[in-house]
C-alpha positions as a printed NumPy array, in Angstrom:
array([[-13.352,   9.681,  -2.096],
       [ -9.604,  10.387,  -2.892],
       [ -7.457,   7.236,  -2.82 ],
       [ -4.607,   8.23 ,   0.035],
       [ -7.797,   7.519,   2.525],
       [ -7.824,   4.302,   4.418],
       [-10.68 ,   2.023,   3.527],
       [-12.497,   1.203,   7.079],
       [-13.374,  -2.782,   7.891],
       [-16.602,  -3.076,  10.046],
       [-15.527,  -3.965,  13.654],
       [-18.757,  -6.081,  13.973],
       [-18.246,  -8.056,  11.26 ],
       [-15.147,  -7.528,   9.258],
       [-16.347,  -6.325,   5.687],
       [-15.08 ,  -3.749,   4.079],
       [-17.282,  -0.541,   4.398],
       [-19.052,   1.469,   1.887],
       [-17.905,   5.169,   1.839],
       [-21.111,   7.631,   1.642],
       [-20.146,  11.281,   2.167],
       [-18.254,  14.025,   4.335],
       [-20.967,  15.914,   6.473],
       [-20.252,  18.668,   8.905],
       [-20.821,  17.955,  12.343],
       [-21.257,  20.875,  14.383],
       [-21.723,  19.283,  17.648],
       [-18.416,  16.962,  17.503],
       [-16.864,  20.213,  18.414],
       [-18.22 ,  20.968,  21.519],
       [-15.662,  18.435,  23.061],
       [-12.95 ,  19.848,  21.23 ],
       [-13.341,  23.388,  20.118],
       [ -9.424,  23.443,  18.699],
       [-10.687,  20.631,  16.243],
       [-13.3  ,  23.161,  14.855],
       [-12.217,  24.195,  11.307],
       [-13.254,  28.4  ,  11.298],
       [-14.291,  27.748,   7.329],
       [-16.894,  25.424,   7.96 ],
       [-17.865,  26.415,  11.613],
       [-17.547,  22.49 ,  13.186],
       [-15.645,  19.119,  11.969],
       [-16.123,  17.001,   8.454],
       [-16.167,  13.695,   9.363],
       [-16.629,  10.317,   7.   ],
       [-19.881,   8.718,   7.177],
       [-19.162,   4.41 ,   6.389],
       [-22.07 ,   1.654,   6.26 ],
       [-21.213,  -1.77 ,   6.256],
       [-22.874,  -3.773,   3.354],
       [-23.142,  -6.57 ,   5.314],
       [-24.309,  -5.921,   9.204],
       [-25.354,  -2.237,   8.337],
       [-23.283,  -0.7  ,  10.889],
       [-22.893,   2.814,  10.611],
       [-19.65 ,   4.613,  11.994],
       [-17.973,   8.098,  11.163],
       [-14.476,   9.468,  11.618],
       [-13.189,  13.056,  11.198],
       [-11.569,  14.179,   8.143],
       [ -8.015,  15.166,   8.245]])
């Protein structure tokens, strides 16, 4: 994970989250078909667990 991204705190419980991959989500882009990068055919998001709760959350890559 390049430094320059923000590290994500669990909104449950306040830990810092673990950082786990970029996937490709093809279906984020049905809401938003501008956000669809044309290389990759739908949006790379973030995937974050929280070591503590478990809590799983994603964001989109920028």
């Amino acid at each position: 994970m390049p430094e320059q991204r923000k590290k994500m705190k669990c909104s449950e419980c306040g830990v810092e989250m673990n950082y786990h991959a970029d996937k490709l989500d093809f279906t984020a882009g049905l809401e938003d078909p501008s956000a669809i990068d044309p290389d990759f055919g739908g949006i790379m998001e973030e995937c974050h667990a929280c070591p503590e709760c478990g809590k799983t959350v994603t964001r989109r890559v920028t």
